[in-house]
C-alpha positions as CSV (number, residue, x, y, z in Angstrom):
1,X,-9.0,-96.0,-53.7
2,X,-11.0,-93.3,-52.2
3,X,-9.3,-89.8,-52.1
4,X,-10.5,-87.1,-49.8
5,X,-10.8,-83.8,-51.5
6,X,-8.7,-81.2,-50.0
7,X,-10.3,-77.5,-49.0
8,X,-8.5,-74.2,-48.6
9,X,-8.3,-73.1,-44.6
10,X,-9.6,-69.5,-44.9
11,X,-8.6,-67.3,-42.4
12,X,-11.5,-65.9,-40.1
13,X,-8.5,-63.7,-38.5
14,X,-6.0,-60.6,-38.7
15,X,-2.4,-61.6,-38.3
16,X,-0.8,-59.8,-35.4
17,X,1.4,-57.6,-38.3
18,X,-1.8,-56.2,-39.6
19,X,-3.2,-55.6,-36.6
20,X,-0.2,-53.3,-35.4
21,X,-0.3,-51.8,-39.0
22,X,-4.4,-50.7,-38.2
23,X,-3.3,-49.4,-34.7
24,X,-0.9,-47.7,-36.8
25,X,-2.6,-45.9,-38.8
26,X,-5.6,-45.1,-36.1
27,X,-2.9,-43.2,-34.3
28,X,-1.5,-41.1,-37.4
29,X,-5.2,-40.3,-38.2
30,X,-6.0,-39.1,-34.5
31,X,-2.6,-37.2,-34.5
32,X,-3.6,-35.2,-37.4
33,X,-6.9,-34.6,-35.9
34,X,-6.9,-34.2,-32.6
35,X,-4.4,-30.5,-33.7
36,X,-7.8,-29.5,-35.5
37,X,-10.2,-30.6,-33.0
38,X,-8.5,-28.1,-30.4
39,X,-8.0,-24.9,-32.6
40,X,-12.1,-24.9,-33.1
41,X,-12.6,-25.3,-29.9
42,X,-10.1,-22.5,-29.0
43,X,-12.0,-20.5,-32.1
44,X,-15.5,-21.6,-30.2
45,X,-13.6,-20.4,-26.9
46,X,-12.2,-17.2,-27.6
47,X,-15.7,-16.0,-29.5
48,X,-17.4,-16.7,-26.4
49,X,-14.4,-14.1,-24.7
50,X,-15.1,-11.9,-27.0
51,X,-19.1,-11.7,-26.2
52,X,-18.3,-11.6,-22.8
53,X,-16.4,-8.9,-23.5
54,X,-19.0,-7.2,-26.0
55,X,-21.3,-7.0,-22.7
56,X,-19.2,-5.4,-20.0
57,X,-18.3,-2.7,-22.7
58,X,-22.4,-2.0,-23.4
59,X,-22.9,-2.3,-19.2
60,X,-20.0,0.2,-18.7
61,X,-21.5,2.6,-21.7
62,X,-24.9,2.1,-20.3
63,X,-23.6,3.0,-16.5
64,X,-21.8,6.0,-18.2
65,X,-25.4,7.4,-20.0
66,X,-27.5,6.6,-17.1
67,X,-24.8,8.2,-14.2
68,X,-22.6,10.6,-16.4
69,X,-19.5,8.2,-15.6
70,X,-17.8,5.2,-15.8
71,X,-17.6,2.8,-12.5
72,X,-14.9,3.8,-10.0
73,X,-12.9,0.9,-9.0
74,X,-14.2,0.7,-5.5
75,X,-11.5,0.8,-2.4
76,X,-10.3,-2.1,-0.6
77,X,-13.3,-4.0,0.1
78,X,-16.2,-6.2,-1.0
79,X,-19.4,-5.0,-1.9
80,X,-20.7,-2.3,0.7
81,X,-24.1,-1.9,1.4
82,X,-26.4,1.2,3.1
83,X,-29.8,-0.1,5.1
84,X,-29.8,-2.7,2.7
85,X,-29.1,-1.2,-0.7
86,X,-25.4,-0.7,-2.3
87,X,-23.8,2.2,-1.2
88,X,-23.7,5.8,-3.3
89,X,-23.2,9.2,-2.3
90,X,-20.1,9.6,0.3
91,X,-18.1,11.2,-1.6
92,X,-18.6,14.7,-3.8
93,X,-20.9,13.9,-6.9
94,X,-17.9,14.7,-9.0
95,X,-16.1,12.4,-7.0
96,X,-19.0,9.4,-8.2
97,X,-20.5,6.6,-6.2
98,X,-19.1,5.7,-2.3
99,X,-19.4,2.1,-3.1
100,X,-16.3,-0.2,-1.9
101,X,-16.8,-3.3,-4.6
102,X,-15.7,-3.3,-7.8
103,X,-16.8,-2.0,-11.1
104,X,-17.6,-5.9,-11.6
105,X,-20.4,-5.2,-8.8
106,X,-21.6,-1.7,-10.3
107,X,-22.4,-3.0,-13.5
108,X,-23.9,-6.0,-12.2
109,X,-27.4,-4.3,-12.6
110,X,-26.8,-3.7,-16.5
111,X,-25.6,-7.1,-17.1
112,X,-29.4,-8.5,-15.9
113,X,-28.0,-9.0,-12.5
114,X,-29.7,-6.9,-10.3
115,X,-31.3,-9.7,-7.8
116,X,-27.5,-10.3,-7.8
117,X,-26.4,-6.6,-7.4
118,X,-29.3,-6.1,-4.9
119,X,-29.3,-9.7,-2.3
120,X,-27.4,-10.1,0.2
121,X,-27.9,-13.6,1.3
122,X,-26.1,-15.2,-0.6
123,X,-23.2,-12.6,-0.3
124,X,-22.6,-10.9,-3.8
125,X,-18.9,-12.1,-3.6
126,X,-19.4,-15.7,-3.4
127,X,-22.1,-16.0,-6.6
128,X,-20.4,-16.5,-10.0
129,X,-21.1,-14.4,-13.4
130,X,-20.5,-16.5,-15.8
131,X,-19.4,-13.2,-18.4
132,X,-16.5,-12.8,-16.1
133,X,-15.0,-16.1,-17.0
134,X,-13.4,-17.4,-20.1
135,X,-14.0,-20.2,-21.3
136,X,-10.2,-20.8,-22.8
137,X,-9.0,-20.9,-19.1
138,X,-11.8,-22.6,-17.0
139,X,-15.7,-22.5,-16.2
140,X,-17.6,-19.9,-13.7
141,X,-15.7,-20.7,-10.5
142,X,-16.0,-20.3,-6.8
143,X,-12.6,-20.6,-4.8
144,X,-11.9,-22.9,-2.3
145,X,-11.9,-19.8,0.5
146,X,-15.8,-19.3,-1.1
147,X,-15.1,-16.3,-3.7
148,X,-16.5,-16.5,-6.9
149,X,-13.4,-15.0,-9.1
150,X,-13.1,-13.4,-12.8
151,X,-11.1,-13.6,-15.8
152,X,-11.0,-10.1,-16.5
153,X,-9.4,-6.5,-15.7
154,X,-10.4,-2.9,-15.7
155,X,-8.1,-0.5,-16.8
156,X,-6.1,1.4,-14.2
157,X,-3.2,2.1,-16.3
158,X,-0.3,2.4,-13.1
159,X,-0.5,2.6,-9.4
160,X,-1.6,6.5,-9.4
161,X,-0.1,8.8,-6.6
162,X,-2.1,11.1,-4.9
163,X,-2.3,14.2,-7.6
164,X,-3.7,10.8,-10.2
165,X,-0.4,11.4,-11.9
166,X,1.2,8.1,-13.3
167,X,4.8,7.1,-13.7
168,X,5.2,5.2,-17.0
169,X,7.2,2.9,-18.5
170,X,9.4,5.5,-19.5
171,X,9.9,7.0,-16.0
172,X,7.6,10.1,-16.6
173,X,4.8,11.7,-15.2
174,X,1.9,13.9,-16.2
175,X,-1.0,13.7,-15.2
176,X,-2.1,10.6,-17.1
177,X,-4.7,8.5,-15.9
178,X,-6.4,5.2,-16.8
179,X,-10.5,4.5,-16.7
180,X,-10.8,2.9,-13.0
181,X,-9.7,5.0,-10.2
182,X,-10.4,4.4,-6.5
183,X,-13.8,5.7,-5.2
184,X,-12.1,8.6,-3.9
185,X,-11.0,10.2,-6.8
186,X,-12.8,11.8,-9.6
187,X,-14.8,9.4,-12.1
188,X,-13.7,8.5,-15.5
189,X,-16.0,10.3,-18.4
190,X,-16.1,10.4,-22.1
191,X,-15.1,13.6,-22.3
192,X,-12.0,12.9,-20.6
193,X,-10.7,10.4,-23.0
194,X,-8.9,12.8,-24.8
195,X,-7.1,10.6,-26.8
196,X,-10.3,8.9,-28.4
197,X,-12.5,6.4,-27.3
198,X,-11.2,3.9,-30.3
199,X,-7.9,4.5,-28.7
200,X,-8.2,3.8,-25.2
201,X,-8.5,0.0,-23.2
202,X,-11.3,0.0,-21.2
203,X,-11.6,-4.1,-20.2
204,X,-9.5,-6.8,-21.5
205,X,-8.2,-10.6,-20.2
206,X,-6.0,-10.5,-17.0
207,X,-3.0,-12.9,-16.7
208,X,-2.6,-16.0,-14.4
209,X,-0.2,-18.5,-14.0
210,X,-2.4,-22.0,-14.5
211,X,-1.0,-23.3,-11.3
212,X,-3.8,-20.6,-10.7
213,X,-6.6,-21.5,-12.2
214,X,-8.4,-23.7,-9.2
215,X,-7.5,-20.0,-7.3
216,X,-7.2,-18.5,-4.2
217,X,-3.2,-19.0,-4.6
218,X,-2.0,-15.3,-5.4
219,X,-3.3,-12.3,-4.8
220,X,-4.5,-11.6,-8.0
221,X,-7.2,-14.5,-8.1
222,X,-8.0,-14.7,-4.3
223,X,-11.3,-12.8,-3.5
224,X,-12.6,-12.6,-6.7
225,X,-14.5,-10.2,-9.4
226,X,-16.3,-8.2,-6.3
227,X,-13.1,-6.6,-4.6
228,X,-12.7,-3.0,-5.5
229,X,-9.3,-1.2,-6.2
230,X,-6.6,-2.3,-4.1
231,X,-2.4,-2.5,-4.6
232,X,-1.6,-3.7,-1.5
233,X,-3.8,-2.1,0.9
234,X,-5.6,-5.1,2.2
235,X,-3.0,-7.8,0.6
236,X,-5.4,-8.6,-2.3
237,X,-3.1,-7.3,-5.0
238,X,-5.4,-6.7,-8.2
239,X,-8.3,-9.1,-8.6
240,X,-10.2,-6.5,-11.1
241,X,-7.9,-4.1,-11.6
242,X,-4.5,-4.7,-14.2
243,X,-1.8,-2.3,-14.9
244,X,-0.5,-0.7,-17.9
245,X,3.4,-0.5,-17.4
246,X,3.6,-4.5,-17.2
247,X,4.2,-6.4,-20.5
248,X,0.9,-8.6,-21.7
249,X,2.1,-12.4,-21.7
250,X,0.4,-16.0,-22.1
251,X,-0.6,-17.8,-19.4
252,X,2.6,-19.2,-18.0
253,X,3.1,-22.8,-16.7
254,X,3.5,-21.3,-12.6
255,X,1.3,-20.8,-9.8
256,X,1.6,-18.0,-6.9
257,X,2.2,-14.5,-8.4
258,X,5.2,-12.7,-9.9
259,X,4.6,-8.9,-10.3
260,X,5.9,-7.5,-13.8
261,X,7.7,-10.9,-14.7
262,X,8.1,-12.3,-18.3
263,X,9.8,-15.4,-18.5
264,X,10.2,-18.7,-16.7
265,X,8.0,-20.5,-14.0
266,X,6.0,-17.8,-13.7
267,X,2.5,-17.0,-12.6
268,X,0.3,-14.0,-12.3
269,X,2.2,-11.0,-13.5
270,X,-0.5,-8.2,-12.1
271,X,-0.8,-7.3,-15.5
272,X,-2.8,-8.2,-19.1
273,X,-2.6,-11.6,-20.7
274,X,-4.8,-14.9,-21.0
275,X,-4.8,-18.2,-22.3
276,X,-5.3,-17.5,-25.9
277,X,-2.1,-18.3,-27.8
278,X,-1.2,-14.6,-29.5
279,X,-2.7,-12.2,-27.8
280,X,-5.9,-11.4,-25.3
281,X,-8.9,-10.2,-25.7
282,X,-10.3,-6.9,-25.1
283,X,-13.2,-4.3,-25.4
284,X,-11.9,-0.5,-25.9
285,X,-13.7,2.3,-24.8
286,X,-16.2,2.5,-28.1
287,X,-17.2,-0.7,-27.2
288,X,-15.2,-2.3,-30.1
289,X,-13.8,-5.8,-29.1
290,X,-9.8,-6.5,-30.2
291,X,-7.0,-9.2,-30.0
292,X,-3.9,-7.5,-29.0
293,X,-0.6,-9.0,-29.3
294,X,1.7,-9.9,-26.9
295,X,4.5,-8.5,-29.0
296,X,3.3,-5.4,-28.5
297,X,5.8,-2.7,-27.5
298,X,5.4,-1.8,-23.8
299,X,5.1,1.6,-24.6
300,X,2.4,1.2,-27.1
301,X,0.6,-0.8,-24.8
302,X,0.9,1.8,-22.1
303,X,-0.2,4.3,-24.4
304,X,-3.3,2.4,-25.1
305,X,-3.8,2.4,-21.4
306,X,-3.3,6.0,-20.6
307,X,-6.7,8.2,-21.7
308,X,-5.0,11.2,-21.9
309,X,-1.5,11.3,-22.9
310,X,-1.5,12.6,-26.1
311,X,0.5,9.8,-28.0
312,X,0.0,8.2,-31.7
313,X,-0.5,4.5,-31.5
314,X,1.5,3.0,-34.2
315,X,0.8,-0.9,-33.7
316,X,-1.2,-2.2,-35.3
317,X,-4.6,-3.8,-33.1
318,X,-5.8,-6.8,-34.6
Protein backbone atom coordinates (compact mmCIF):
# COMPACT_ATOMS: atom_id res chain seq x y z
CA UNK A 1 0.00 0.00 0.00
CA UNK A 2 1.24 3.37 -0.85
CA UNK A 3 0.82 6.09 1.85
CA UNK A 4 0.95 9.71 1.02
CA UNK A 5 3.17 11.68 3.31
CA UNK A 6 1.46 14.30 5.14
CA UNK A 7 2.90 18.24 5.22
CA UNK A 8 2.24 20.88 7.87
CA UNK A 9 -0.20 23.82 6.26
CA UNK A 10 1.88 26.88 7.24
CA UNK A 11 0.14 29.97 7.56
CA UNK A 12 1.16 32.75 4.98
CA UNK A 13 -1.42 34.93 7.10
CA UNK A 14 -2.31 37.03 10.40
CA UNK A 15 -5.35 35.89 12.17
CA UNK A 16 -7.92 38.64 12.48
CA UNK A 17 -7.06 38.64 16.66
CA UNK A 18 -3.53 39.70 15.84
CA UNK A 19 -4.24 41.94 13.51
CA UNK A 20 -6.58 44.02 15.96
CA UNK A 21 -3.79 43.41 18.61
CA UNK A 22 -1.11 45.44 15.88
CA UNK A 23 -3.83 48.15 15.27
CA UNK A 24 -3.75 48.11 18.95
CA UNK A 25 -0.77 48.87 19.76
CA UNK A 26 -0.10 51.37 16.60
CA UNK A 27 -2.65 53.50 18.31
CA UNK A 28 -1.18 53.46 21.98
CA UNK A 29 2.22 54.21 20.25
CA UNK A 30 0.76 57.30 18.25
CA UNK A 31 -1.21 58.41 21.47
CA UNK A 32 1.94 58.64 23.34
CA UNK A 33 3.49 60.46 20.57
CA UNK A 34 1.49 62.57 18.92
CA UNK A 35 1.41 64.73 22.91
CA UNK A 36 5.25 65.09 22.14
CA UNK A 37 5.05 65.85 18.60
CA UNK A 38 2.81 69.10 19.48
CA UNK A 39 4.75 70.51 22.47
CA UNK A 40 7.98 70.85 20.02
CA UNK A 41 6.22 72.33 17.67
CA UNK A 42 4.58 74.70 20.19
CA UNK A 43 8.47 75.13 21.58
CA UNK A 44 9.52 75.71 17.67
CA UNK A 45 6.33 78.13 17.71
CA UNK A 46 6.61 80.23 20.50
CA UNK A 47 10.66 80.77 19.80
CA UNK A 48 9.68 82.05 16.54
CA UNK A 49 7.15 84.68 18.84
CA UNK A 50 9.72 85.47 20.70
CA UNK A 51 12.14 86.62 17.64
CA UNK A 52 9.35 88.41 16.35
CA UNK A 53 9.27 90.01 19.29
CA UNK A 54 13.12 90.52 19.68
CA UNK A 55 12.73 92.78 16.39
CA UNK A 56 9.85 95.15 17.07
CA UNK A 57 11.67 95.93 20.49
CA UNK A 58 15.35 96.75 18.43
CA UNK A 59 12.87 98.80 15.64
CA UNK A 60 11.11 100.71 18.46
CA UNK A 61 14.85 101.38 20.27
CA UNK A 62 16.15 102.19 16.87
CA UNK A 63 13.06 104.72 16.12
CA UNK A 64 13.66 106.10 19.68
CA UNK A 65 17.82 106.88 18.95
CA UNK A 66 17.20 108.06 15.50
CA UNK A 67 13.83 110.49 16.52
CA UNK A 68 14.37 111.02 20.34
CA UNK A 69 10.93 108.89 20.85
CA UNK A 70 9.06 106.08 20.72
CA UNK A 71 6.07 105.75 17.86
CA UNK A 72 2.85 107.51 18.73
CA UNK A 73 -0.07 105.20 18.18
CA UNK A 74 -1.38 107.14 15.26
CA UNK A 75 -5.30 108.39 15.43
CA UNK A 76 -8.05 106.74 13.83
CA UNK A 77 -6.86 105.95 10.48
CA UNK A 78 -4.73 103.95 8.12
CA UNK A 79 -1.49 104.96 6.97
CA UNK A 80 -1.47 108.79 5.95
CA UNK A 81 0.54 110.05 3.38
CA UNK A 82 1.97 113.91 2.37
CA UNK A 83 2.73 114.35 -1.69
CA UNK A 84 3.64 110.87 -1.58
CA UNK A 85 5.66 110.33 1.55
CA UNK A 86 4.21 109.28 5.22
CA UNK A 87 3.14 112.07 6.98
CA UNK A 88 5.35 113.98 9.91
CA UNK A 89 5.29 117.25 11.40
CA UNK A 90 1.49 118.47 12.19
CA UNK A 91 1.74 118.53 15.36
CA UNK A 92 4.45 120.43 17.92
CA UNK A 93 7.79 118.50 17.74
CA UNK A 94 7.31 117.56 21.31
CA UNK A 95 4.05 116.40 20.32
CA UNK A 96 6.12 113.77 17.63
CA UNK A 97 5.17 112.60 14.14
CA UNK A 98 1.43 113.70 12.45
CA UNK A 99 1.21 110.34 11.07
CA UNK A 100 -2.45 108.54 11.33
CA UNK A 101 -1.16 104.63 11.11
CA UNK A 102 0.07 102.79 13.63
CA UNK A 103 3.37 102.31 15.29
CA UNK A 104 3.19 98.93 13.27
CA UNK A 105 3.59 101.37 10.06
CA UNK A 106 6.39 103.69 11.75
CA UNK A 107 8.70 101.08 12.40
CA UNK A 108 8.12 99.47 9.20
CA UNK A 109 11.28 101.23 7.91
CA UNK A 110 13.49 99.61 10.75
CA UNK A 111 12.13 96.27 10.30
CA UNK A 112 13.76 96.28 6.39
CA UNK A 113 10.39 97.44 5.20
CA UNK A 114 10.77 100.58 3.83
CA UNK A 115 9.56 99.76 0.03
CA UNK A 116 6.65 98.70 2.23
CA UNK A 117 6.61 101.84 4.57
CA UNK A 118 7.23 104.09 1.39
CA UNK A 119 4.62 102.35 -1.71
CA UNK A 120 1.50 102.98 -2.01
CA UNK A 121 0.26 100.79 -4.63
CA UNK A 122 -0.26 98.13 -3.05
CA UNK A 123 -1.85 100.01 -0.08
CA UNK A 124 0.45 99.50 3.07
CA UNK A 125 -2.69 98.06 4.88
CA UNK A 126 -3.39 95.20 2.81
CA UNK A 127 0.53 93.69 2.55
CA UNK A 128 1.36 91.31 5.36
CA UNK A 129 4.63 91.36 7.79
CA UNK A 130 5.16 88.20 8.62
CA UNK A 131 6.98 89.55 12.35
CA UNK A 132 3.53 90.56 13.22
CA UNK A 133 2.13 87.06 13.19
CA UNK A 134 2.61 84.14 15.41
CA UNK A 135 3.05 81.22 14.36
CA UNK A 136 1.18 79.44 17.49
CA UNK A 137 -2.19 81.08 16.18
CA UNK A 138 -1.92 81.20 12.30
CA UNK A 139 0.41 82.28 9.28
CA UNK A 140 0.75 86.06 7.78
CA UNK A 141 -2.83 86.73 6.92
CA UNK A 142 -4.89 89.08 4.86
CA UNK A 143 -8.73 89.28 5.87
CA UNK A 144 -11.38 88.58 3.88
CA UNK A 145 -12.36 92.60 3.74
CA UNK A 146 -8.41 92.83 2.28
CA UNK A 147 -6.41 93.89 5.56
CA UNK A 148 -3.47 92.34 6.33
CA UNK A 149 -3.85 91.90 10.37
CA UNK A 150 -1.24 91.31 13.43
CA UNK A 151 -0.78 89.19 16.36
CA UNK A 152 0.52 91.76 18.47
CA UNK A 153 -0.18 94.98 20.81
CA UNK A 154 1.50 98.17 21.88
CA UNK A 155 1.22 99.26 25.12
CA UNK A 156 -1.33 101.91 25.97
CA UNK A 157 -1.93 100.93 29.47
CA UNK A 158 -6.01 102.40 29.71
CA UNK A 159 -8.14 104.52 27.63
CA UNK A 160 -6.31 107.95 28.75
CA UNK A 161 -8.60 111.08 29.27
CA UNK A 162 -7.66 114.26 28.02
CA UNK A 163 -4.93 115.49 30.95
CA UNK A 164 -3.19 111.48 29.76
CA UNK A 165 -4.30 110.60 33.24
CA UNK A 166 -5.44 106.79 33.62
CA UNK A 167 -8.04 105.23 35.76
CA UNK A 168 -6.65 101.86 36.98
CA UNK A 169 -7.78 98.84 38.07
CA UNK A 170 -7.95 100.18 41.44
CA UNK A 171 -10.18 103.21 40.50
CA UNK A 172 -7.36 105.83 40.71
CA UNK A 173 -5.80 108.29 38.81
CA UNK A 174 -2.50 110.06 38.47
CA UNK A 175 -1.09 110.92 35.77
CA UNK A 176 0.07 107.52 34.65
CA UNK A 177 0.58 106.74 31.19
CA UNK A 178 1.48 103.77 28.97
CA UNK A 179 4.19 103.88 25.89
CA UNK A 180 1.57 104.52 22.84
CA UNK A 181 -0.39 107.50 22.94
CA UNK A 182 -2.46 109.02 20.16
CA UNK A 183 -0.54 111.33 17.74
CA UNK A 184 -1.83 114.23 19.48
CA UNK A 185 -0.22 113.90 22.66
CA UNK A 186 3.25 114.02 23.76
CA UNK A 187 5.61 111.03 22.63
CA UNK A 188 6.80 108.39 24.84
CA UNK A 189 10.79 108.69 25.80
CA UNK A 190 13.31 106.84 27.85
CA UNK A 191 13.52 109.35 30.16
CA UNK A 192 10.02 109.14 31.01
CA UNK A 193 9.91 105.54 32.01
CA UNK A 194 10.49 106.37 35.40
CA UNK A 195 9.91 103.20 36.67
CA UNK A 196 12.73 101.45 34.59
CA UNK A 197 12.95 100.21 31.33
CA UNK A 198 13.30 96.39 32.77
CA UNK A 199 10.08 97.19 34.37
CA UNK A 200 7.85 98.51 31.87
CA UNK A 201 5.71 96.35 28.69
CA UNK A 202 6.44 97.82 25.67
CA UNK A 203 4.92 95.05 22.97
CA UNK A 204 3.53 91.79 23.85
CA UNK A 205 0.73 89.00 22.16
CA UNK A 206 -2.88 90.42 21.94
CA UNK A 207 -5.81 88.07 22.71
CA UNK A 208 -8.41 86.63 20.20
CA UNK A 209 -11.08 84.34 20.41
CA UNK A 210 -10.14 81.47 17.58
CA UNK A 211 -13.53 81.91 16.09
CA UNK A 212 -11.23 84.92 15.14
CA UNK A 213 -8.50 83.79 13.65
CA UNK A 214 -9.64 83.75 9.71
CA UNK A 215 -10.61 87.74 10.98
CA UNK A 216 -12.39 90.59 10.21
CA UNK A 217 -15.14 89.28 12.89
CA UNK A 218 -14.44 91.78 15.88
CA UNK A 219 -13.15 94.89 16.13
CA UNK A 220 -10.04 93.96 17.46
CA UNK A 221 -8.79 91.93 14.31
CA UNK A 222 -10.70 93.81 11.49
CA UNK A 223 -8.36 96.32 9.67
CA UNK A 224 -5.30 94.99 10.71
CA UNK A 225 -1.55 95.93 12.03
CA UNK A 226 -1.71 99.56 10.05
CA UNK A 227 -4.72 101.29 12.00
CA UNK A 228 -3.44 103.76 14.56
CA UNK A 229 -4.93 104.33 18.08
CA UNK A 230 -8.56 104.17 18.22
CA UNK A 231 -11.27 103.08 21.28
CA UNK A 232 -14.15 103.58 19.48
CA UNK A 233 -13.75 106.45 17.39
CA UNK A 234 -14.08 104.86 14.07
CA UNK A 235 -15.61 101.39 15.37
CA UNK A 236 -12.22 99.55 15.02
CA UNK A 237 -11.80 98.88 18.75
CA UNK A 238 -7.91 98.06 19.21
CA UNK A 239 -6.19 96.36 16.37
CA UNK A 240 -2.62 97.52 17.70
CA UNK A 241 -3.25 98.88 20.67
CA UNK A 242 -4.17 96.55 24.12
CA UNK A 243 -5.07 97.78 27.54
CA UNK A 244 -3.60 97.38 30.84
CA UNK A 245 -6.60 97.11 33.30
CA UNK A 246 -7.99 93.84 31.39
CA UNK A 247 -6.75 90.49 32.81
CA UNK A 248 -4.30 88.47 30.18
CA UNK A 249 -6.14 85.17 29.22
CA UNK A 250 -5.59 82.13 26.57
CA UNK A 251 -7.11 82.24 23.51
CA UNK A 252 -10.69 81.30 24.27
CA UNK A 253 -12.90 78.82 22.15
CA UNK A 254 -15.41 82.16 20.87
CA UNK A 255 -15.47 84.38 18.00
CA UNK A 256 -16.81 88.24 17.96
CA UNK A 257 -15.37 90.25 20.80
CA UNK A 258 -16.06 90.60 24.58
CA UNK A 259 -14.32 93.58 26.17
CA UNK A 260 -12.69 92.76 29.67
CA UNK A 261 -14.30 89.17 29.81
CA UNK A 262 -12.59 86.07 31.38
CA UNK A 263 -14.52 83.09 31.24
CA UNK A 264 -16.85 81.17 28.87
CA UNK A 265 -17.56 81.42 25.08
CA UNK A 266 -15.49 84.12 24.79
CA UNK A 267 -13.54 85.96 22.24
CA UNK A 268 -11.39 88.95 21.93
CA UNK A 269 -11.11 90.61 25.32
CA UNK A 270 -9.37 94.06 24.04
CA UNK A 271 -6.69 93.09 26.18
CA UNK A 272 -3.12 90.80 26.41
CA UNK A 273 -3.20 87.08 25.80
CA UNK A 274 -2.35 84.44 22.92
CA UNK A 275 -2.39 80.98 22.13
CA UNK A 276 0.53 79.80 24.12
CA UNK A 277 -0.80 77.62 26.96
CA UNK A 278 0.62 79.68 30.29
CA UNK A 279 1.25 82.83 29.47
CA UNK A 280 2.22 85.33 26.24
CA UNK A 281 4.88 86.56 25.02
CA UNK A 282 6.44 89.92 25.32
CA UNK A 283 9.42 92.35 24.73
CA UNK A 284 9.81 95.05 27.64
CA UNK A 285 11.15 98.31 27.15
CA UNK A 286 15.06 97.11 27.39
CA UNK A 287 14.32 95.10 24.71
CA UNK A 288 14.41 91.93 26.92
CA UNK A 289 11.79 89.27 25.64
CA UNK A 290 9.49 87.49 28.69
CA UNK A 291 6.59 84.89 29.21
CA UNK A 292 4.18 86.38 31.52
CA UNK A 293 1.54 84.42 33.21
CA UNK A 294 -1.82 84.63 33.00
CA UNK A 295 -2.17 84.24 36.76
CA UNK A 296 -0.77 87.33 37.14
CA UNK A 297 -2.46 89.72 39.54
CA UNK A 298 -4.28 92.44 37.65
CA UNK A 299 -2.70 94.90 39.53
CA UNK A 300 0.77 93.70 38.85
CA UNK A 301 -0.02 93.49 35.41
CA UNK A 302 -1.17 97.02 35.36
CA UNK A 303 1.74 98.06 37.09
CA UNK A 304 3.86 96.61 34.43
CA UNK A 305 1.88 98.61 32.06
CA UNK A 306 1.98 101.96 33.60
CA UNK A 307 5.68 103.75 33.00
CA UNK A 308 5.41 105.94 35.71
CA UNK A 309 3.52 104.95 38.62
CA UNK A 310 5.92 104.40 41.07
CA UNK A 311 4.99 100.71 42.17
CA UNK A 312 7.32 97.55 43.12
CA UNK A 313 6.57 94.55 40.94
CA UNK A 314 6.49 91.67 43.05
CA UNK A 315 5.57 88.75 40.52
CA UNK A 316 7.73 87.12 39.36
CA UNK A 317 8.27 87.42 35.13
CA UNK A 318 9.35 84.33 33.71
Amino acid sequence: MIRLSQTRWQRLGFTLIELLVVIAIIAVLIGLLLPAVQKVREAAARTQCINNLKQMGLALQSHHDGLGFFPTGGTNSFPTYTNGIPSTGAYPSNQGLGQGGSWMFQILPYIEQSNVYLNTNPNPATVPIKIYFCPSRRPPLVANNGYALCDYYGNMENNPDANNDIVNALGTAGGVRGVFMPRDRVCCTMTMISDGTSQTLLVGEKNLGKGNYSGNSCNADNVGYSWGYDFGGSGNYDNTLGRGDFQPIVDGPGSGDCAGCSTGDYGATHGFGSAHPLGFNAVFADGSVHNVLYSIPIEQFEWLCGINDGAVITFQIN
